[in-house]
Structure formats: structure tokens, C-alpha cells
TITOR-279232 format. One line per 10 residues: their letters; for each residue x, y, z of N, C-alpha, C. Coordinates in pm, whole numbers, plus 50000, padded with zeros to 5 digits. Layout:
BEGIN
A	X Y Z X Y Z X Y Z  ...;
***
This chain:
BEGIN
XXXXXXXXXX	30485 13630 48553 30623 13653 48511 30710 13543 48569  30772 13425 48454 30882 13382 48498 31027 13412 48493  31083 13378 48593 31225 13373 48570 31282 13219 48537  31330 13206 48397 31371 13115 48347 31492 13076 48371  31545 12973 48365 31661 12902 48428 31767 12915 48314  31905 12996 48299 31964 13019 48183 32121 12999 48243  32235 13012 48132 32401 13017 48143 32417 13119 48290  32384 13249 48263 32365 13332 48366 32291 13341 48473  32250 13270 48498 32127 13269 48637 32186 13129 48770  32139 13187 48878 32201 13047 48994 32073 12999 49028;
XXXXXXXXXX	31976 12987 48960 31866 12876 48980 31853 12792 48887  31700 12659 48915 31743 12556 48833 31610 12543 48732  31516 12611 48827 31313 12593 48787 31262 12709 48757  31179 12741 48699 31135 12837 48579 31035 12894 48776  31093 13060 48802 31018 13054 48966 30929 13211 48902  30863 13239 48956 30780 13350 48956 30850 13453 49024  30893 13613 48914 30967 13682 49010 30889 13831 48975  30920 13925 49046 30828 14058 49106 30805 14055 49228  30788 13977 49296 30731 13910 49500 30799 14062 49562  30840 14176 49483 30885 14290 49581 30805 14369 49565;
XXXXXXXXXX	30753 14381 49479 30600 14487 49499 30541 14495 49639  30527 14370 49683 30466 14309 49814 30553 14424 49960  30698 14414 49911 30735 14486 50026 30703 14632 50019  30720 14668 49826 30657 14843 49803 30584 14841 49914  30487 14798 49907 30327 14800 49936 30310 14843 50065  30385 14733 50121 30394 14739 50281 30446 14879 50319  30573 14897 50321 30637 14994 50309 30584 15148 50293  30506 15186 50187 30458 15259 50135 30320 15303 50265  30251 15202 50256 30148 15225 50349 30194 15257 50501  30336 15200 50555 30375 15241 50727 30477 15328 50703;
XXXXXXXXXX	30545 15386 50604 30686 15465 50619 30629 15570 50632  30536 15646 50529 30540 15836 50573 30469 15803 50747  30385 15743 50779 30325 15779 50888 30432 15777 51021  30507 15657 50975 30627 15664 51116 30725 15815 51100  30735 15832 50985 30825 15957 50956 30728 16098 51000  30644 16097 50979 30538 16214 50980 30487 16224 51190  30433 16090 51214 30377 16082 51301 30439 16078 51478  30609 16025 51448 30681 16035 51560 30830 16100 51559  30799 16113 51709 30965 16232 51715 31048 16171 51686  31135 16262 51686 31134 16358 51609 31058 16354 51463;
XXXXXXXXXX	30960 16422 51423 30886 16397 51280 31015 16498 51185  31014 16428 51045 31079 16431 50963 30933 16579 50886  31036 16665 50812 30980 16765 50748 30881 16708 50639  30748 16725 50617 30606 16686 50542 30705 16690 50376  30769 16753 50354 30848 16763 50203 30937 16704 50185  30976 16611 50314 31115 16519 50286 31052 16373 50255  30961 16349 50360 30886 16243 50333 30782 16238 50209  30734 16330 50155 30727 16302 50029 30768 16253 49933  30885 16363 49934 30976 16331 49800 31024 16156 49814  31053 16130 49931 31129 15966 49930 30994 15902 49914;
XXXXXXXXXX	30873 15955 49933 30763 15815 49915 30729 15824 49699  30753 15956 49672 30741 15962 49546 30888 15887 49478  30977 15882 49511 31112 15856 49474 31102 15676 49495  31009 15651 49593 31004 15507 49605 30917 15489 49494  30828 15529 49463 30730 15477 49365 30766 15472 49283  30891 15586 49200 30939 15609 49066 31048 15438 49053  31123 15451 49198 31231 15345 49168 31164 15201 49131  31049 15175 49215 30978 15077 49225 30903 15038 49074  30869 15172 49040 30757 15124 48895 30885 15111 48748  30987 15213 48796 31071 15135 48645 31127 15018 48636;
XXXXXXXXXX	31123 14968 48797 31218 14797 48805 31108 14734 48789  30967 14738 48786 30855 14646 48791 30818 14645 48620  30822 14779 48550 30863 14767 48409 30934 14708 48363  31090 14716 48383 31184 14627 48357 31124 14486 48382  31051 14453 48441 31080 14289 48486 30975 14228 48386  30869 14366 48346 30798 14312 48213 30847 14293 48125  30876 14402 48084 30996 14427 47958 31113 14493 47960  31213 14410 47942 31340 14502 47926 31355 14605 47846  31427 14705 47945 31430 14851 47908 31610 14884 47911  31593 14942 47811 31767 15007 47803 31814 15097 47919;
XXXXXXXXXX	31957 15101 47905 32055 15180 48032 31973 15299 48094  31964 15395 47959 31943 15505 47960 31775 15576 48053  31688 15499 48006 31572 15489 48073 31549 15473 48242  31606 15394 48262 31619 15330 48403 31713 15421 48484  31840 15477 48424 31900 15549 48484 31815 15727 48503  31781 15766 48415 31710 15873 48437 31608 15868 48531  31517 15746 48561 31425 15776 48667 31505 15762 48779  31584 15664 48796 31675 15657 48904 31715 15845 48979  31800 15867 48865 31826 16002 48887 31715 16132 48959  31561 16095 48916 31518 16201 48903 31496 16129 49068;
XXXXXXXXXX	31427 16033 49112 31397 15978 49226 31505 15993 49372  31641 16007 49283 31755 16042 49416 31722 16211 49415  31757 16252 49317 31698 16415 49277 31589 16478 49372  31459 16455 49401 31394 16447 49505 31436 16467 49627  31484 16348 49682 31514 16338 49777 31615 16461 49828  31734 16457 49767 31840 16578 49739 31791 16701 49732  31682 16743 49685 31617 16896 49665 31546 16926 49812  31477 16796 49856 31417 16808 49983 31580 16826 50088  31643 16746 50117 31757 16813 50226 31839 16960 50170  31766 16973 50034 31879 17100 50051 31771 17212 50041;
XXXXXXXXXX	31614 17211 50077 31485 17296 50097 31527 17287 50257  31611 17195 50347 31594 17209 50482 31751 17227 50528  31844 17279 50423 31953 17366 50441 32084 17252 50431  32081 17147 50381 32211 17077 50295 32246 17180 50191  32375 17148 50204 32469 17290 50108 32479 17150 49964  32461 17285 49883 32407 17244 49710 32599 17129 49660  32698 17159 49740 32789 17060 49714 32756 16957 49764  32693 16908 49805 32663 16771 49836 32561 16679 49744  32492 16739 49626 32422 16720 49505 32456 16596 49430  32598 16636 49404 32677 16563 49287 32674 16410 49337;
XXXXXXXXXX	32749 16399 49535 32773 16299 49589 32655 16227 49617  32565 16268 49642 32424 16169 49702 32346 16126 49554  32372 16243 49440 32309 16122 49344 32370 16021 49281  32504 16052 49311 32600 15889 49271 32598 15811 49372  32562 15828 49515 32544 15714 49597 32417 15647 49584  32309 15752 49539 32217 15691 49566 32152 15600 49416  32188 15634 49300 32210 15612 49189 32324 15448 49186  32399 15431 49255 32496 15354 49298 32425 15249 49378  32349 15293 49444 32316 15231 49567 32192 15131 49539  32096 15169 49435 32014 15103 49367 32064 14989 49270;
XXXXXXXXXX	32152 15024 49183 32177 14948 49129 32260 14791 49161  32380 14838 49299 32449 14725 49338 32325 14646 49365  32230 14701 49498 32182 14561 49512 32079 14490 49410  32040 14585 49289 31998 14486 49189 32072 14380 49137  32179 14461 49133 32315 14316 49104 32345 14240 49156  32320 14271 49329 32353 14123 49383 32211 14041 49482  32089 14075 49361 32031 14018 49371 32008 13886 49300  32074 13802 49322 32118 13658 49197 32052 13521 49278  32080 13506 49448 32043 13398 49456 31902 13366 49579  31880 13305 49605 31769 13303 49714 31776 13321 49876;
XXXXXXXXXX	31730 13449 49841 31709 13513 49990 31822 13615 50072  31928 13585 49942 32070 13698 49981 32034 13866 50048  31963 13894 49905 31892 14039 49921 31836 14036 50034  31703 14001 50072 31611 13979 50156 31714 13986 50268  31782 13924 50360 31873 13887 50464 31933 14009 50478  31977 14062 50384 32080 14207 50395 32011 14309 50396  31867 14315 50341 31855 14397 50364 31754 14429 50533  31740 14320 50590 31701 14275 50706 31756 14317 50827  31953 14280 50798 32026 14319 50869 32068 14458 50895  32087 14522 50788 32125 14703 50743 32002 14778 50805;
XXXXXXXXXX	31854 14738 50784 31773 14768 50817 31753 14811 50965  31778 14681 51042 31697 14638 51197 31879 14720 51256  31953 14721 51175 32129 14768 51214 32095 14936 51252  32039 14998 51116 32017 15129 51117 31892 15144 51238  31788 15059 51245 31664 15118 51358 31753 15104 51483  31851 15045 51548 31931 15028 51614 31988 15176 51673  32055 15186 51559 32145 15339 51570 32047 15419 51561  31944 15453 51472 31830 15601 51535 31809 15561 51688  31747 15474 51691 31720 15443 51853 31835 15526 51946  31900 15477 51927 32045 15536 52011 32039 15683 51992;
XXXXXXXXXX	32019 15729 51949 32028 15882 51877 31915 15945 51922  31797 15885 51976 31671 15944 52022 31631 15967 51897  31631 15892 51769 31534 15945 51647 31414 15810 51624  31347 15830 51715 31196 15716 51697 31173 15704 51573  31142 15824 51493 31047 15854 51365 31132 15771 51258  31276 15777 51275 31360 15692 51166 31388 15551 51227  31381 15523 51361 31368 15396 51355 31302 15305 51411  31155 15352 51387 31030 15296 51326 31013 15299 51177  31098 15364 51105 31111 15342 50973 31202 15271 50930  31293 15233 50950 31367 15144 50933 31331 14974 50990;
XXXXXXXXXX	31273 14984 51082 31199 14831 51175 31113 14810 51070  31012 14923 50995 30899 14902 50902 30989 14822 50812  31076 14843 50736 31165 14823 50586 31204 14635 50628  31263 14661 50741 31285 14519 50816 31204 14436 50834  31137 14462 50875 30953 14350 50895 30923 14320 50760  30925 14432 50668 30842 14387 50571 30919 14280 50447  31083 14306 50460 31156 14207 50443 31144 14079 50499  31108 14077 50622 31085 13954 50675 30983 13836 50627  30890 13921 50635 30758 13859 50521 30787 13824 50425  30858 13922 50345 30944 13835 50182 30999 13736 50207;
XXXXXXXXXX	31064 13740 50314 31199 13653 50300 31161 13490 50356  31013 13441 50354 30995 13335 50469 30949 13307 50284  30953 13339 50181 30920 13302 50025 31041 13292 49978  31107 13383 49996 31243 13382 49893 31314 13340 49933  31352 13226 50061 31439 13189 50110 31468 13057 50054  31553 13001 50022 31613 12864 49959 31528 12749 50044  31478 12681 49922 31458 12686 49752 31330 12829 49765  31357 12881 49670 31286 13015 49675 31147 12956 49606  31035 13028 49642 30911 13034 49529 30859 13110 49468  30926 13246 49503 30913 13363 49420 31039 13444 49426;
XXXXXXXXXX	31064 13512 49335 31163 13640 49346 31145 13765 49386  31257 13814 49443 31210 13936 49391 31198 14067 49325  31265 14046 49198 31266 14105 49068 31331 14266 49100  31316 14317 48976 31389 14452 48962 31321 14566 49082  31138 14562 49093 31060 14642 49139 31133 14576 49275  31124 14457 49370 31198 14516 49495 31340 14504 49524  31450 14468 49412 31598 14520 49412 31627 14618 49453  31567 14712 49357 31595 14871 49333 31517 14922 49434  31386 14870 49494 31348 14960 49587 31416 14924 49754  31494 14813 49746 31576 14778 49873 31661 14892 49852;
XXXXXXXXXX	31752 14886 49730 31876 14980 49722 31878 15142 49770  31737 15168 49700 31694 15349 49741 31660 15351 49894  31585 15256 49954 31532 15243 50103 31709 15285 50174  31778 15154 50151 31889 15168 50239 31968 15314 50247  31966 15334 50069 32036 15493 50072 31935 15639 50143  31837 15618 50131 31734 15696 50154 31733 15686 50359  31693 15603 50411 31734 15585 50549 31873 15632 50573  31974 15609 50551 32107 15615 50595 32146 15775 50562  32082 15798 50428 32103 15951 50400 32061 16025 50554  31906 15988 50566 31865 16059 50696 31918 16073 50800;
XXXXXXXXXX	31960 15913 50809 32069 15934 50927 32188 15994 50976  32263 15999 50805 32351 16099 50802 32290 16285 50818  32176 16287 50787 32167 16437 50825 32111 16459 50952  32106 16379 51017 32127 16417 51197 32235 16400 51249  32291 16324 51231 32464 16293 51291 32558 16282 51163  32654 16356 51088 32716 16331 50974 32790 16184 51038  32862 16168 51170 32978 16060 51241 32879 15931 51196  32738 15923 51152 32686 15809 51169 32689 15725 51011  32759 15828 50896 32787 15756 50839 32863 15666 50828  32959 15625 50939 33082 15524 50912 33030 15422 50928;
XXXXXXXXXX	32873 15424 51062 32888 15298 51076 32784 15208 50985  32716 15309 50921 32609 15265 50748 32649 15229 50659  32787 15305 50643 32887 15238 50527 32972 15084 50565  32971 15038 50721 33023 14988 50724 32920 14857 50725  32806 14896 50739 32683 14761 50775 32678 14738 50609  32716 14826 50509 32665 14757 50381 32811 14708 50262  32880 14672 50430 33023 14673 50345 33029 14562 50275  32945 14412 50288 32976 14294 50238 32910 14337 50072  32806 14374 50078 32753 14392 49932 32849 14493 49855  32867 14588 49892 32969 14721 49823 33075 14653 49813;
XXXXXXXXXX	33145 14568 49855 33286 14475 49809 33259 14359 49722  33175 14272 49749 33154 14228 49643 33102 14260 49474  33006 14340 49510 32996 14471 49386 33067 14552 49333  33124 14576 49427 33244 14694 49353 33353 14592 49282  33407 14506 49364 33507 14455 49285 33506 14383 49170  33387 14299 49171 33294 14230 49077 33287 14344 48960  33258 14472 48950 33237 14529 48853 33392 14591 48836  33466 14611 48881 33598 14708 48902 33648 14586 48758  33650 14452 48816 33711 14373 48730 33665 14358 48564  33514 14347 48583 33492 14346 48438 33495 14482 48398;
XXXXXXXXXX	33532 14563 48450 33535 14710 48370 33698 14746 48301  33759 14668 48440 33902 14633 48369 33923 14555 48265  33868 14384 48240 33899 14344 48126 33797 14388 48013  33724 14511 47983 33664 14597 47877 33518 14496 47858  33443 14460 47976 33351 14406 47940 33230 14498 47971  33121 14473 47934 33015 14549 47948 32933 14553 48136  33028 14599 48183 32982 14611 48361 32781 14573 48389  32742 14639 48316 32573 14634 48338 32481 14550 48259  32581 14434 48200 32511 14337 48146 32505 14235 48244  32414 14117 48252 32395 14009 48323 32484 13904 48332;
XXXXXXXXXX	32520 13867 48450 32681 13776 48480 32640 13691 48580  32763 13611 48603 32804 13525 48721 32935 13524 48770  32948 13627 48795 33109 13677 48831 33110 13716 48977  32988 13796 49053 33007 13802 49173 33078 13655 49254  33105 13696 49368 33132 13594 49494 33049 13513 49519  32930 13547 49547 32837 13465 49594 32743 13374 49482  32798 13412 49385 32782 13334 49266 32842 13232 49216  32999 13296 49284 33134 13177 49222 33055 13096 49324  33026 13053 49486 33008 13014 49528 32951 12893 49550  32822 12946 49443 32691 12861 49465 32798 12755 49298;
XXXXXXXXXX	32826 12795 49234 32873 12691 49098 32989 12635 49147  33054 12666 49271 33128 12592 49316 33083 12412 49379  32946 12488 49435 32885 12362 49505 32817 12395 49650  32820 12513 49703 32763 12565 49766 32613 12596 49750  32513 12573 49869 32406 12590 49799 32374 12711 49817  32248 12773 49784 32204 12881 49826 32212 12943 49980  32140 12877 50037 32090 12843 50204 32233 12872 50246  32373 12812 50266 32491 12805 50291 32548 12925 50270  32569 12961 50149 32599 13104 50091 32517 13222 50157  32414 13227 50193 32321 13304 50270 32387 13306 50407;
XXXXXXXXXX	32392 13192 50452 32441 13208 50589 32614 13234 50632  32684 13257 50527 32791 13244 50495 32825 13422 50513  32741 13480 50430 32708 13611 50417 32640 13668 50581  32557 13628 50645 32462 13669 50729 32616 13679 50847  32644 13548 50842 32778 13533 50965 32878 13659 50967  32958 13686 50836 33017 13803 50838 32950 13920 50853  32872 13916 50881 32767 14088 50910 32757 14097 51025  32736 13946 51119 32674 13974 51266 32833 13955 51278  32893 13856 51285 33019 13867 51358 33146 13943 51356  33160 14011 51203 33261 14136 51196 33179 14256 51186;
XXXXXXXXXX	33099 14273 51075 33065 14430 51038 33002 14417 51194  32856 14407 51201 32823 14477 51306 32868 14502 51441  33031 14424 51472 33088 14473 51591 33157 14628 51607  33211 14628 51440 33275 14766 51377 33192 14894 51351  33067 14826 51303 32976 14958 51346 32940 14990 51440  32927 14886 51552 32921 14982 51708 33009 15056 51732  33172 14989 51704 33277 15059 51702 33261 15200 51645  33242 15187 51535 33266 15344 51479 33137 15416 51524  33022 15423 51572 32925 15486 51611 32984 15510 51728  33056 15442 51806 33078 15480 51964 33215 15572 51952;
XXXXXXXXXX	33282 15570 51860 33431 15660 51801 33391 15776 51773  33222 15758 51705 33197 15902 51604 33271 15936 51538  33343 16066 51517 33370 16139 51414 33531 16034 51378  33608 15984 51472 33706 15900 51450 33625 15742 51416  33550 15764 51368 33485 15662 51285 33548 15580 51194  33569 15656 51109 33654 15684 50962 33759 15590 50975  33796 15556 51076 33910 15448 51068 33846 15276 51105  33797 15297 51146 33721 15155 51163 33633 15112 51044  33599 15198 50967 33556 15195 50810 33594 15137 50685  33789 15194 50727 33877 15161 50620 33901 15060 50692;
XXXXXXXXXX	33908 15002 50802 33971 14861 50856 33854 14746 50770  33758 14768 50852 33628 14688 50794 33619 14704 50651  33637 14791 50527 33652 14750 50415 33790 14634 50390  33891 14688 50445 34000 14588 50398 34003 14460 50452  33947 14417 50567 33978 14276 50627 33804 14219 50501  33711 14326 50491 33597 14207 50364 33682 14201 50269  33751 14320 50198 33849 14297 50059 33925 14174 50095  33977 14141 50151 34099 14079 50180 33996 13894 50234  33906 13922 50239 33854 13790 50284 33778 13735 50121  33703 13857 50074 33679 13832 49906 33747 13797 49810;
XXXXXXXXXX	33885 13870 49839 33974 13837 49754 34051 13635 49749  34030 13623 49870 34079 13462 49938 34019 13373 49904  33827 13461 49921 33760 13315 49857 33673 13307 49706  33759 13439 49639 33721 13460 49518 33877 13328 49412  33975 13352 49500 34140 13271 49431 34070 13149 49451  34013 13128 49612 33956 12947 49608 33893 12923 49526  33777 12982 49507 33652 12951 49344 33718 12913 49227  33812 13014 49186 33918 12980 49070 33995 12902 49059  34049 12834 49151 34170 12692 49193 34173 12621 49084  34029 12570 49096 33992 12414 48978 33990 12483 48885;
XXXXXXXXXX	34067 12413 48801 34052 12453 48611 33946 12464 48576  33847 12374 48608 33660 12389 48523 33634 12527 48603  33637 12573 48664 33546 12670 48710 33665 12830 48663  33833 12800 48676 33865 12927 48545 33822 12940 48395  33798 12765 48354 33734 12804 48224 33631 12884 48248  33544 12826 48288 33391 12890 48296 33400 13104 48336  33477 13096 48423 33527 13277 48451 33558 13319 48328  33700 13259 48299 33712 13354 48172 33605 13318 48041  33532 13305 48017 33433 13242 47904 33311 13311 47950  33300 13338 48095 33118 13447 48131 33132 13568 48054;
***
């Protein structure tokens, strides 16, 4: 399977993409046992459902990358795979209102980082950081079993990422997009059902991707374009057609994670339940830094033609 070099794409050479199966794989073979095997062990029906929910997310993005498959398809396994997961916390006493919200996060959560999987080694890096961020915080929490599962998700990114890193030689396609996206929601869910306070600081480790995504789509949904078709509208896209290379843009991204988000998520983990405000700070100073170097991208006339014309 190649990925061919097109109007929409930020590469230049026809590269081989799927290279995320590789992390399935990994993954698959060390996650139930860290979940199953150390303390606190996670319930035999929770870890199921997320190793079946990985396989479902994993085999329709590895389909997709054969053949493209419509909205509708992809979203239903999505669904049934967060679904799972959701039936298992509410078999171990999550109240049935919380249904609606975890399958739009987690449904949500798959898809951004398919979307801002565009250039070499972005994904890979983030999901490295969120990863080794979250084994961090179980640690702290006395939860071994989740973060040895989360270190697993991290390592095995690591291995990807010494391939997909600029100039890339493989990708890694829909099968490990979508299975980064469910991992992160799927971990962080957990984490949220031992400490609810520990969501501020999960939301806040995946704040650079959720702002660039969100707004990226907020906009083309505003000027009536088709949100889930293939673009170059993200940030880190204007970036690289600015003249930025990959490698740069990567590290550009990596810098704001270690040097703002992850000071704010200690913050709000050490606030707990007054979390919530260090959340909304850390979304608005990334909004407000996206928004600055989304106006710079646009400055030069060639590159507003090219925006309004994607």
C-alpha cells in the first residue's frame, strides 16, 4: 500500500503506509496482561471489551487504507467499539448518563487524531507524550496496572516512531490513527474512573491536537464545507506549505506539550477537583497561540489563495 503524493497530502514520494498494525500488535500482546496481571488489576470484562474494541477500531482503519469505505461504515464500528467499553464501566457501576458523553468522546477521539495524522511523526510524538504523561499520573495514584499500560502504548510508539519520523519510510495509516485515538480515550477513560479530578489533567495533555482539530473543523463546518473530507487546513499543515519542514513542525508541537501543557497538568492533578480552571486557561493560551500562527500562515497572498481554494 502506497501513499501517493497529491494537492492534499504534506509529502513528496509515493511512502508505504499501514506501519500501525505494528503498534496493534505490540499493544495487543502486553496491554490485557499489564491490566489483568498488576495492582490494582482492572475487572477480566473491562479489559476485554477495550482489547475487542481495539481490534474492531484497528481492522476498519486497516480496511479503509485498502479500500475506501464511506462515513457511515466506519462510524458504526467506531460506535460499537466505544459501546463496549461503556457497557463494561457501567457492568462495574458507571451511571447509564454517562453513555451519551463517552461515545462522543470516544467516537471524537478516534477520529481527530486520524485527522491530524498528515505529517511525519506528529502522531507518533503525541501520542508518546499523552501516553508516558498518563503512566505518570497512574503512577502517582498507586494504579501500576494502568501505568504499565500506558508505558506499553508509549514504547510501542517509540518503535514506530524511529520509521515515521522525518523523512518518514512508512506511515501510519488509518489502522494505527484510529487505534492511537481509542488507546488515548480508552486509558484516560480509566483514569477517569478512579479519580473523576484526573480528567483535567488528560484533557489538558491532549489539548494541542483537540485545538487544532476542533478549530480546523469548527471552520470548515462554518464555511459549509464537507468537515470529513481530506484537507490541508489544519495548523500544522499551514505550516509545513509555509516552509517549515516536517522535523521543525514536530518539534514545534513536542515544545508546547513539555513546556506549557505538561506544567498545567501537574497543575491541575495537584488542584484536583479545582482542576477545571487550569483546563480552561490551558485551552485558551493553545487557542490564542493557534489562532496567531494560523493569521501568520495566511499573511502572504499565495498561501490565502491556496486556503480559500482547499
Amino acid at each position: 500500500m502506497l501513499d501517493q503524493p497529491g494537492q492534499r497530502r504534506s509529502h513528496s514520494a509515493p511512502t508505504p503506509r499501514g506501519g500501525g498494525i505494528g503498534v496493534v500488535v505490540a499493544v495487543l500482546a502486553c496491554l490485557p496482561g499489564s491490566l489483568l496481571w498488576l495492582p490494582p488489576s482492572l475487572p477480566s470484562a473491562t479489559v476485554a471489551a477495550a482489547s475487542i474494541g481495539l481490534v474492531l477500531v484497528a481492522a476498519i482503519g486497516w480496511w479503509d487504507d485498502h479500500h475506501a469505505l464511506p462515513v457511515l461504515p466506519r462510524l458504526a464500528v467506531q460506535l460499537a467499539a466505544i459501546g463496549l467499553v461503556a457497557f463494561a464501566f457501567i457492568a462495574t457501576g458507571m451511571a447509564w448518563a454517562w453513555l451519551p458523553l463517552l461515545l462522543l468522546a470516544g467516537v471524537g477521539s478516534i477520529n481527530l487524531h486520524n485527522f491530524m495524522d498528515g505529517i511525519d511523526g506528529l502522531l507518533a510524538q503525541q501520542a508518546m507524550f499523552v501516553m508516558l504523561a498518563m503512566a505518570w499520573l497512574a503512577w502517582r495514584e498507586e494504579q501500576a496496572a494502568l501505568a504499565a499500560a500506558a508505558g506499553v502504548v508509549a514504547l510501542a510508539c517509540v518503535g514506530f516512531w524511529v520509521f515515521n519520523r522525518a523523512p518518514a519510510r512508512i506511515f501510519m495509516g488509518d489502522v494505527g490513527s484510529g487505534a492511537m485515538g481509542y488507546l488515548i480515550f480508552v486509558i484516560g477513560a480509566m483514569l477517569w474512573r478512579t479519580d473523576s479530578a484526573l480528567i483535567w489533567p488528560v484533557a489538558i495533555l491532549c489539548g494541542a491536537f483537540v485545538t487544532d482539530a476542533g478549530w480546523t473543523l469548527a471552520g470548515r463546518m462554518w464555511r459549509g464545507r464537507r468537515w470529513y473530507s481530506a484537507h490541508r487546513e489544519h495548523l500544522y499543515q499551514w505550516l509545513v506549505r509555509k516552509g517549515a519542514g516536517h522535523g521543525r513542525v514536530g518539534l514545534a508541537y513536542a515544545a508546547w506539550n513539555v513546556l506549557v501543557l505538561a506544567p498545567l497538568a501537574w497543575l491541575a492533578w495537584h488542584l484536583k477537583e479545582q482542576g477545571w480552571w487550569v483546563c480552561a486557561v490551558s485551552y485558551l493560551l493553545t487557542s490564542g497561540m493557534w489562532m496567531m500562527l494560523k493569521r501568520r500562515c495566511l499573511r502572504r497572498e499565495p498561501y490565502r489563495v491556496l486556503y480559500v481554494g482547499s
